[in-house]
N, C-alpha and C positions, 0 to 999 in steps of 0.2 A: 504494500500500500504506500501511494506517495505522501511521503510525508508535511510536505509545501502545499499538494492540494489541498490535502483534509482541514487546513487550517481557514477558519474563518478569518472573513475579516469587516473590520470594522468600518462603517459609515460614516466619518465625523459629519457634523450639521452644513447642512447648507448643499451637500451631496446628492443628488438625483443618478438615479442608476435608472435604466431600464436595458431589456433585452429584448429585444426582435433581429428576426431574419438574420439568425448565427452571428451575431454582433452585439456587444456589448455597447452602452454609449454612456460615457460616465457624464454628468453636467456638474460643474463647480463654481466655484467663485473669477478662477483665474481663466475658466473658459471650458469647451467642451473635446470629449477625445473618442475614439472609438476603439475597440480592440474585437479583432476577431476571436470566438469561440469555435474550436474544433469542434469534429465531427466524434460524436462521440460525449464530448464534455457538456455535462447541462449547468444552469448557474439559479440560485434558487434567492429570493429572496424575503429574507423575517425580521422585521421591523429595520432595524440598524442594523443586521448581519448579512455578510454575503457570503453563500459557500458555495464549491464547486464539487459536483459528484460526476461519477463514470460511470459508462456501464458497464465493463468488462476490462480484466488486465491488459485487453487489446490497446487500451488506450492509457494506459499506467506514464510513458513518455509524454503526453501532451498534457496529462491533469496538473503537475506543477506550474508548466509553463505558462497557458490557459489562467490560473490563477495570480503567477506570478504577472503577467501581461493587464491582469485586471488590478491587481492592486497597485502597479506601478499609473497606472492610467487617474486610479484614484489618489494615489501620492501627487500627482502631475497638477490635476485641476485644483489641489486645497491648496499645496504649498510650491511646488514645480521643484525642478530642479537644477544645479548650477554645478558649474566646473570648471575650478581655475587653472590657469596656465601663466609661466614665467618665459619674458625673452628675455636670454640672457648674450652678454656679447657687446662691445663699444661700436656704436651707430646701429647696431640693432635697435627697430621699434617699432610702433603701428599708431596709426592714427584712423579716427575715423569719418568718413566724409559721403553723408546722407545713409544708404544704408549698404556699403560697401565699406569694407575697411581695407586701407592698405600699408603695406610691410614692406618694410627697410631691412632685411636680411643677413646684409653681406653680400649677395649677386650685383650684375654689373644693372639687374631693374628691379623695378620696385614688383609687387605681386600683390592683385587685388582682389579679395575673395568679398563675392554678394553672400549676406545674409539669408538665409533659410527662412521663411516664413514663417514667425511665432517666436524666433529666435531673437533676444537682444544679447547685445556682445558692448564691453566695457571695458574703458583701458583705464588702469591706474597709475600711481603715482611712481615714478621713478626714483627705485631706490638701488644708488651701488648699482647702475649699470644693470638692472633688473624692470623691466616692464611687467607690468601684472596685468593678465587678460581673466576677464569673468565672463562666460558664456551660461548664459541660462534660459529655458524656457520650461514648458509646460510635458512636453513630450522628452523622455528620458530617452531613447534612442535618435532622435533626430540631435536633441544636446551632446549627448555623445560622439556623434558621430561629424558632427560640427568642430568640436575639440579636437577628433584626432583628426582632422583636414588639416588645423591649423600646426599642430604638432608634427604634421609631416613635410610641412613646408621647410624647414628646416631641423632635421633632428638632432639631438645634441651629441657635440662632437666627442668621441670619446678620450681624446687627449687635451683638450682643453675647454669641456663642458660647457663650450657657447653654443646656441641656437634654445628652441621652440622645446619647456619640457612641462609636463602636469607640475601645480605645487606640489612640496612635499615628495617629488619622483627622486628616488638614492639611486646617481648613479656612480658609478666604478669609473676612477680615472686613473688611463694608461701612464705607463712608465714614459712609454716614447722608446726613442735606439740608447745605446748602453752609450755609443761613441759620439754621442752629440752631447751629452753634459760632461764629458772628461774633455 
């Protein structure tokens, strides 16, 4: 039995669920999301709980997911989600100009990424040669996946840790050659 499906979960206030036509559609404060339900997973709802049953171990992979995909939908429209990123690097930075941002990298051009729709992106305050990027919206994969766009634009280097990394990402920095610092 999956352990993630069997788990209810909770309504906070202000939450509209409804289910039709193998889709969920959560409505919130921050806005509305939809998530597909498999074939196979039913999703029941009792006052403020929401839980997800199967009918058979045939569908034992999809009941976590299914569940998971719903309560991220319900995380999304109460409070959303966010995910920061550091540029690190002298003349590394980004600015942003309507609803494009563009990045100073190190290449010999600049690189301008448009916004995703429901997506806002945030530059912060320069510290020591550190940019700070806040990307957040309502939909956890679309945020996500906005982040690592930006992360790939320049990945950090591994001998001297400048470019594009998550806060908080430990990375490993190389030696270099034995005969360059003797």
């Amino acid at each position: 039995m999956s352990r993630v499906g069997s788990k209810p979960i909770s309504l906070p206030a202000g939450t509209k669920v409804t289910v039709k036509d193998g889709q969920l559609e959560v409505q919130g404060p921050k806005g509305v999301l939809t998530s597909p339900i498999p074939s196979g997973i039913e999703f029941k709802l009792d006052d403020a709980t929401l839980t997800a049953t199967r009918d058979s171990n045939q569908y034992a992979a999809l009941h976590g997911l299914a569940r998971s995909l719903a309560n991220n939908a319900i995380t999304g429209v109460t409070s959303g989600f966010t995910k920061r990123l550091e540029i690190v690097g002298i003349g590394y930075r980004a600015q942003i100009s309507g609803r494009v941002v563009v990045f100073a990298l190190g290449y010999s051009h600049s690189i301008e990424l448009l916004m995703p729709e429901g997506i806002e992106i945030e530059i912060g305050k320069t510290v020591s040669n550190t940019t700070l990027i806040t990307v957040s919206g309502i939909d956890k994969q679309v945020v996500g996946q906005t982040a690592a766009k930006i992360r790939a634009l320049r990945p950090p280097d591994p001998y001297k840790n400048k470019g594009v990394r998550y806060a908080g990402e430990i990375l490993r920095k190389k030696e270099g050659k034995t005969g360059a610092t003797a």
